[in-house]
C-alpha positions in Angstrom: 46.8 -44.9 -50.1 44.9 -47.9 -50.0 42.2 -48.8 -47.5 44.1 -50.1 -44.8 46.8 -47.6 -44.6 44.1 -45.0 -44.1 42.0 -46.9 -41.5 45.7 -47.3 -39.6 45.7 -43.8 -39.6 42.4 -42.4 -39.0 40.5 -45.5 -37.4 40.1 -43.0 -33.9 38.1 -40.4 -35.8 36.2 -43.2 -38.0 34.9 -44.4 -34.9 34.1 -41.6 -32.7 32.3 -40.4 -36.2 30.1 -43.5 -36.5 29.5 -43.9 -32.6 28.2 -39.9 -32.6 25.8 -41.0 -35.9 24.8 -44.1 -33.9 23.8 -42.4 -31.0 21.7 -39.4 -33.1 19.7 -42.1 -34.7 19.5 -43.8 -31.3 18.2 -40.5 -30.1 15.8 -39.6 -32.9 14.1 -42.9 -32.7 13.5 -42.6 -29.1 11.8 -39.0 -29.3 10.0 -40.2 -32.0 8.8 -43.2 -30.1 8.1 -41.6 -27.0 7.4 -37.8 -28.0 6.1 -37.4 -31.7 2.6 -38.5 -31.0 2.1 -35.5 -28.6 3.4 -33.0 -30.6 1.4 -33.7 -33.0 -1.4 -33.7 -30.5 -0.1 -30.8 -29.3 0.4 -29.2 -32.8 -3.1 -30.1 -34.5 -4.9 -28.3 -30.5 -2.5 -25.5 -31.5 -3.7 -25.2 -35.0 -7.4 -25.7 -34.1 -7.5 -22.8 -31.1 -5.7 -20.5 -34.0 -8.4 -21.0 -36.0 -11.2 -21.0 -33.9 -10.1 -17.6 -32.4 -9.3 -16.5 -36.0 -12.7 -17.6 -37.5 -15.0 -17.7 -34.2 -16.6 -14.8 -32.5 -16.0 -15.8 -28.6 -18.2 -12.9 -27.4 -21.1 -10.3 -29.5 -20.8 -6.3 -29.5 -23.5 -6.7 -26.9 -21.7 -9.0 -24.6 -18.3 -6.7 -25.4 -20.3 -3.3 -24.8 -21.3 -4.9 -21.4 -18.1 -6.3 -19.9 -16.7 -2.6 -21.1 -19.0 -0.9 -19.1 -18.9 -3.3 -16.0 -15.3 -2.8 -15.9 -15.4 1.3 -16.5 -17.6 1.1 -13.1 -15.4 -1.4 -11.6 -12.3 1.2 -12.0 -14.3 4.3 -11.4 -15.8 2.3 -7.8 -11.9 1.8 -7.6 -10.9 5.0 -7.7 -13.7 6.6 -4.9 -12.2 3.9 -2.6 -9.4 4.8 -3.0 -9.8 8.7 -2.6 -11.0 7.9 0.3 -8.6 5.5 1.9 -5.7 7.4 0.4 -4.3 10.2 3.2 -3.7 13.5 1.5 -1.3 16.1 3.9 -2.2 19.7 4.3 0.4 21.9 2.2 2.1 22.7 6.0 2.8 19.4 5.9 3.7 18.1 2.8 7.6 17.8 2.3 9.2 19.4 -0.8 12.6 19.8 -2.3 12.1 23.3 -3.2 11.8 24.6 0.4 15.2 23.1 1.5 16.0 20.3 3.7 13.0 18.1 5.0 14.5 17.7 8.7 14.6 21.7 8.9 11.0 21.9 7.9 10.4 19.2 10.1 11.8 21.8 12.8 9.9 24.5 11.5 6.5 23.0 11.0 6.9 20.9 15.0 7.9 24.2 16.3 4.8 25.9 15.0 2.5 23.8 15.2 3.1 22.6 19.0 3.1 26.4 20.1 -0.7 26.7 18.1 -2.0 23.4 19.4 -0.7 24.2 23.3 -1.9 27.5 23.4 -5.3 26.5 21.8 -5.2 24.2 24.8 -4.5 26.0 27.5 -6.9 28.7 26.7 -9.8 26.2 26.5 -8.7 24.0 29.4 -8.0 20.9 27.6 -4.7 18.8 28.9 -2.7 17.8 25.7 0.5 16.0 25.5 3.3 18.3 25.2 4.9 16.2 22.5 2.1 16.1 20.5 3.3 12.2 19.9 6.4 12.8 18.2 9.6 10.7 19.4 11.9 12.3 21.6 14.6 12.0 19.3 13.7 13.6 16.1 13.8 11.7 13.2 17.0 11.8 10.6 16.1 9.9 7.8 13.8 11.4 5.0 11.2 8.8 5.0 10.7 9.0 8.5 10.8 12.6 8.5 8.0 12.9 5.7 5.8 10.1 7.3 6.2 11.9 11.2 4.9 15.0 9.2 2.1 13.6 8.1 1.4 11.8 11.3 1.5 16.1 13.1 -0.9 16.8 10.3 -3.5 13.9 11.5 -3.0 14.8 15.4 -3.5 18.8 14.1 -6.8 18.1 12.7 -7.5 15.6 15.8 -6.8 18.4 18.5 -8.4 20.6 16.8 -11.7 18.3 16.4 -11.2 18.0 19.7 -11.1 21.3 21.0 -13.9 22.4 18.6 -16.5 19.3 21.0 -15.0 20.6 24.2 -13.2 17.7 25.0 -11.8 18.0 28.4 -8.8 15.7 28.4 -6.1 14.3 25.8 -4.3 12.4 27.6 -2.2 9.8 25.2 -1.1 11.2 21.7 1.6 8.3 19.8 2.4 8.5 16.5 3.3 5.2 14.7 5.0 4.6 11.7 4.3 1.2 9.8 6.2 -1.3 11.5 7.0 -2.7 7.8 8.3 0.8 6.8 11.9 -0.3 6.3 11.3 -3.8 5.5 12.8 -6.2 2.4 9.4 -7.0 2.0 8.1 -3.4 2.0 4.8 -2.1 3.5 2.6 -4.1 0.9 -0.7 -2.2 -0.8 -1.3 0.2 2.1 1.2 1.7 4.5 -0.6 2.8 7.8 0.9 5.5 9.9 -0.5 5.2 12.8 -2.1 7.9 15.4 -3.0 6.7 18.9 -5.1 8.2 21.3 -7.0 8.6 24.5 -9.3 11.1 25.5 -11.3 11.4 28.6 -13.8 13.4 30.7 -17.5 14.0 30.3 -19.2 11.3 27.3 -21.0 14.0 25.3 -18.1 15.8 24.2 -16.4 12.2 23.4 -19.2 11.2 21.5 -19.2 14.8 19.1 -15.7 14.1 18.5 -15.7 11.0 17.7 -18.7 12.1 15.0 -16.7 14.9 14.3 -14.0 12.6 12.6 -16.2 11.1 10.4 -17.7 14.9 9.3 -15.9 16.1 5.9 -14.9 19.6 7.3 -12.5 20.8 9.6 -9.7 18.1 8.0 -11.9 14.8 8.3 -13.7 12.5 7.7 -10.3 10.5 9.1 -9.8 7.1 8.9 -10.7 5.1 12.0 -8.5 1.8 12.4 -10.1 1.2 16.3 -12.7 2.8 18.5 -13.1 2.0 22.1 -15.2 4.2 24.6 -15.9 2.8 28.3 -17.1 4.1 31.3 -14.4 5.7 33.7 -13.6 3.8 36.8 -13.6 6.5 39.4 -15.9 8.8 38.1 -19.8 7.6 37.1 -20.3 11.1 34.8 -17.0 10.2 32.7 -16.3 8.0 30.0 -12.8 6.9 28.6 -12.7 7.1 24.1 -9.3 5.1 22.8 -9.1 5.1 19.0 -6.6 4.4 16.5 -6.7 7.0 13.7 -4.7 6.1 10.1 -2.7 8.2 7.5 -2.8 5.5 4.7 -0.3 5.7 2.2 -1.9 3.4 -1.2 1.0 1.5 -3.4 1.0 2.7 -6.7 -0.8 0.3 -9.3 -0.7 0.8 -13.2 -3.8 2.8 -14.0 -6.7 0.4 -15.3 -8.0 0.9 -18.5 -11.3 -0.2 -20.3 -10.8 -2.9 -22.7 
């Protein structure tokens, strides 16, 4: 077959296959005209870090034995912060798997704990919400359940502050659960259930409560979100105390570790 018999019969693929060539060396002279100068920038700053880091010592043992210790105290400052933010629930009120279903401990622990805090109440004289808070409708879902819990245990330790400063008078008790509790977003580094309340009658008994909270015994110190106390209206010896009292729930970070 001589030359032109075969270009007859493959000149389609003989040009396709020189146009493709044409166009790589198109291509390779363009990134080398417009690209090859900073790689090799880019290259020789790559090569120089590599050996500065490899031959270089950035920081001494002293400098290294100082950042260690300034970040051993910054996680063990951490830590106390967060023991103390964090809200940890009495065994009563702590959900667990092993002792059944949560909504009939939720039964079990509202039922007994209402009938303590009420009779505690009446004997002393001190009006207290009947419903200690809780939503008419009990909750069905587990997170709500475990997070209403937790909200009894705060108003527990509350009344009973309460009672223990001979408060006269309780008479707003709302427990809150993080608005952001069932969002896409989530609740973000702290969840805040909520407990709201208003206490009146004379301002001495008021004012030990509200010390009381901030006491570690009897349940506290609690966690104060808002404080409010004002003079009553109608009555010059009485004072009004609104305050906002938080069960924090902290989002779980990986532990930090020295370097």
């Amino acid at each position: 077959m001589n030359l032109g018999d075969w270009w007859q019969e493959n000149k389609r693929f003989a040009v396709i296959t020189v146009s493709g060539l044409i166009v790589v060396v198109i291509g390779l002279m363009l990134i080398d005209k417009f690209y090859a100068t900073d790689l090799r920038v880019n290259v020789g700053a790559l090569v120089r870090t590599r050996n500065k880091l490899a031959n270089d010592k950035l920081y001494s043992a002293e400098q290294l034995a100082a950042l260690q210790a300034d970040n051993k105290a910054l996680v063990e400052s951490t830590q106390r912060l967060e023991s103390a933010v964090r809200f940890v629930p009495r065994e009563l009120f702590r959900a667990d798997a092993k002792q059944g279903a949560v909504g009939n401990k939720y039964f079990q622990v509202v039922s007994s704990v209402r009938e303590d805090l009420l009779t505690l109440a009446g004997r002393a004289g001190m009006r207290l919400p009947e419903e200690l808070g809780l939503p008419a409708l009990s909750p069905t879902r587990e997170p709500e359940i475990v997070r209403y819990l937790e909200g009894l245990d705060l108003v527990d330790r509350a009344v009973r502050m309460a009672h223990a400063a001979n408060v006269e008078r309780i008479d707003k008790l709302d427990i809150k659960l993080d608005p952001k509790l069932h969002s896409k977003d989530g609740v973000g580094a702290i969840e805040r259930t909520r407990v709201e309340l208003t206490l009146s009658g004379r301002p001495e008994p008021l004012v030990q409560f509200l010390l009381s909270t901030q006491e570690a015994r009897d349940g506290g110190p609690l966690v104060l979100e808002k404080c409010e106390m004002a003079p009553a209206r109608n009555k010059t010896d009485e004072a009004t105390l609104e305050l906002v009292l938080v069960a924090a729930r902290l989002r779980e970070n990986e532990p930090a570790t020295t370097p």
